[in-house]
C-alpha positions in Angstrom: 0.8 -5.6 7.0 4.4 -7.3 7.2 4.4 -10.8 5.3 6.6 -13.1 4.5 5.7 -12.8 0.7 8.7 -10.6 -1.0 6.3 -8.9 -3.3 2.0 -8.5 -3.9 0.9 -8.1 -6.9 -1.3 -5.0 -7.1 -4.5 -6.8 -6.2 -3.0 -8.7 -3.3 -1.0 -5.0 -1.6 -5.1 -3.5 -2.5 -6.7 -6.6 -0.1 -4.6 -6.4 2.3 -4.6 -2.9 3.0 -8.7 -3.4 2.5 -9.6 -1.1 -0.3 -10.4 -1.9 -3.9 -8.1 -2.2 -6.6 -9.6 1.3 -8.5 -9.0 2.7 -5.1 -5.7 1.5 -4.6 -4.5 2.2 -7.9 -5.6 6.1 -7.9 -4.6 6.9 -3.8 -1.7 4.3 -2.9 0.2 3.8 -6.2 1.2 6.8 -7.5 2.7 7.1 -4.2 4.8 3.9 -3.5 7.8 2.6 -5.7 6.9 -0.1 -7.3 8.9 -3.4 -8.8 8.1 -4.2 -12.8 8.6 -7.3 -14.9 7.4 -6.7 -18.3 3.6 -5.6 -17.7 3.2 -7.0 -14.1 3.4 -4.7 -11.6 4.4 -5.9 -7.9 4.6 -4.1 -4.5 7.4 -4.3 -1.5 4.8 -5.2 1.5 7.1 -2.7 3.7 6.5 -0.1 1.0 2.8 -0.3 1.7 4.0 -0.3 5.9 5.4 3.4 4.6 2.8 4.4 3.0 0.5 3.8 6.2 3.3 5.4 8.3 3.1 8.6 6.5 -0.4 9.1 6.4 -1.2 8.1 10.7 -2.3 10.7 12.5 -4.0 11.4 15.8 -7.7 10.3 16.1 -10.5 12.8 15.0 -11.1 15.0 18.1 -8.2 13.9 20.1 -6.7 16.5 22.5 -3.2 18.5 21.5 
């Protein structure tokens, strides 16, 4: 997910995570800081990198 782009608008962090921008606004966004200027809202690409981070976790049915 790294890019050289400083900031995604929320549309561009939604595409490339692949999910919809209803989706990404309800599950990602209330969980990543965010950067405002006036009404538009933009996204840190390594904030989305954390958000993945925090949510990995071993495959379904992998062994302990």
């Amino acid at each position: 997910m790294s890019s050289s782009r400083t900031l995604y608008t929320r549309k561009e962090a939604a595409a490339s995570m692949g999910m919809s921008l209803s989706t990404w606004e309800r599950r990602v966004q209330p969980d990543v800081r965010v950067v405002t200027v006036g009404q538009l809202i933009l996204v840190r690409p390594a904030e989305l990198d954390r958000w993945v981070r925090e949510r990995e976790r071993a495959p379904i049915g992998a062994v302990r």
